[in-house]
C-alpha positions in Angstrom: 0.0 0.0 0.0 3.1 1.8 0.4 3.8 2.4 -3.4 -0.1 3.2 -3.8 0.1 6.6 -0.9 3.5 7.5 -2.9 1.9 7.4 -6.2 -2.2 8.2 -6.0 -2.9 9.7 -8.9 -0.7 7.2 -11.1 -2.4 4.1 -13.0 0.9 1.2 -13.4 0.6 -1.7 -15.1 1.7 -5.5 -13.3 5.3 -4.9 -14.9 5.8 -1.3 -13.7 4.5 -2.2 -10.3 6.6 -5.9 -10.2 10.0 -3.2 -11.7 9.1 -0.9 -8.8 8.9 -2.8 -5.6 11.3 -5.0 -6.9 8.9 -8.5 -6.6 8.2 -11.8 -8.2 5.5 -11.6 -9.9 3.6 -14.3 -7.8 4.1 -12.3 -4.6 2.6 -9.1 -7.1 -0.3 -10.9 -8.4 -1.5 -12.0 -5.4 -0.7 -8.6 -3.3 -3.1 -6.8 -6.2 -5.7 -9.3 -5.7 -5.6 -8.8 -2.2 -5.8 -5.0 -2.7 -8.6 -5.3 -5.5 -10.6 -7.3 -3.1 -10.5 -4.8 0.3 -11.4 -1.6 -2.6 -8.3 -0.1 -2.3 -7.0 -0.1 -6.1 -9.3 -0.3 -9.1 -8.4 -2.1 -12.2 -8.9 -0.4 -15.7 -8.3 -2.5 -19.1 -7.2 -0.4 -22.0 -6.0 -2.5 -25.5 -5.9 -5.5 -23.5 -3.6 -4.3 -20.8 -4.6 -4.3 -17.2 -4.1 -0.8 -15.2 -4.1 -0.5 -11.7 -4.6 3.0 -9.9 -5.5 4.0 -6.0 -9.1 3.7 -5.6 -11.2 6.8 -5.9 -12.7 6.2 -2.7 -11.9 9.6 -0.8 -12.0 8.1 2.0 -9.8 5.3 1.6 -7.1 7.3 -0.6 -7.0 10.2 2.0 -6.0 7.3 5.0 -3.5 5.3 2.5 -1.9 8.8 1.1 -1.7 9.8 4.6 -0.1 6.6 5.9 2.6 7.0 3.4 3.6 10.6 4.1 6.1 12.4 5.6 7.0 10.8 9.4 5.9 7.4 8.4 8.0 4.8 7.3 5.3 2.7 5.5 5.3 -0.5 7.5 
């Protein structure tokens, strides 16, 4: 949720996300499950590539942007 609060307005696909917190793609696939599940990211398809972005929820983004700011260390 970490990479989610640092990046809230972005929209990755599985390979970005996998390049960026440096995971096998196993551990990824089922961490975005996970995260599509509990409403916290949405999932977008555009020319048959999957998008992920922080969900639009205000309430939800505000307390995951919040938990990743300045003074936390995001675990």
């Amino acid at each position: 949720m970490f990479f989610w609060g640092l990046h809230p307005n972005g929209k990755f696909d599985v390979a970005t996300i996998r390049y960026a917190v440096d995971g096998d793609i196993i551990t990824i696939t089922k961490a975005l499950e996970s995260l599509l599940e509990a409403g916290v990211i949405e999932k977008e398809t555009e020319d048959g590539v999957a998008y992920f972005h922080l969900t639009l929820n205000e309430v939800k983004r505000k307390s995951i942007i919040e938990w990743a700011g300045p003074g936390h260390s995001g675990r």
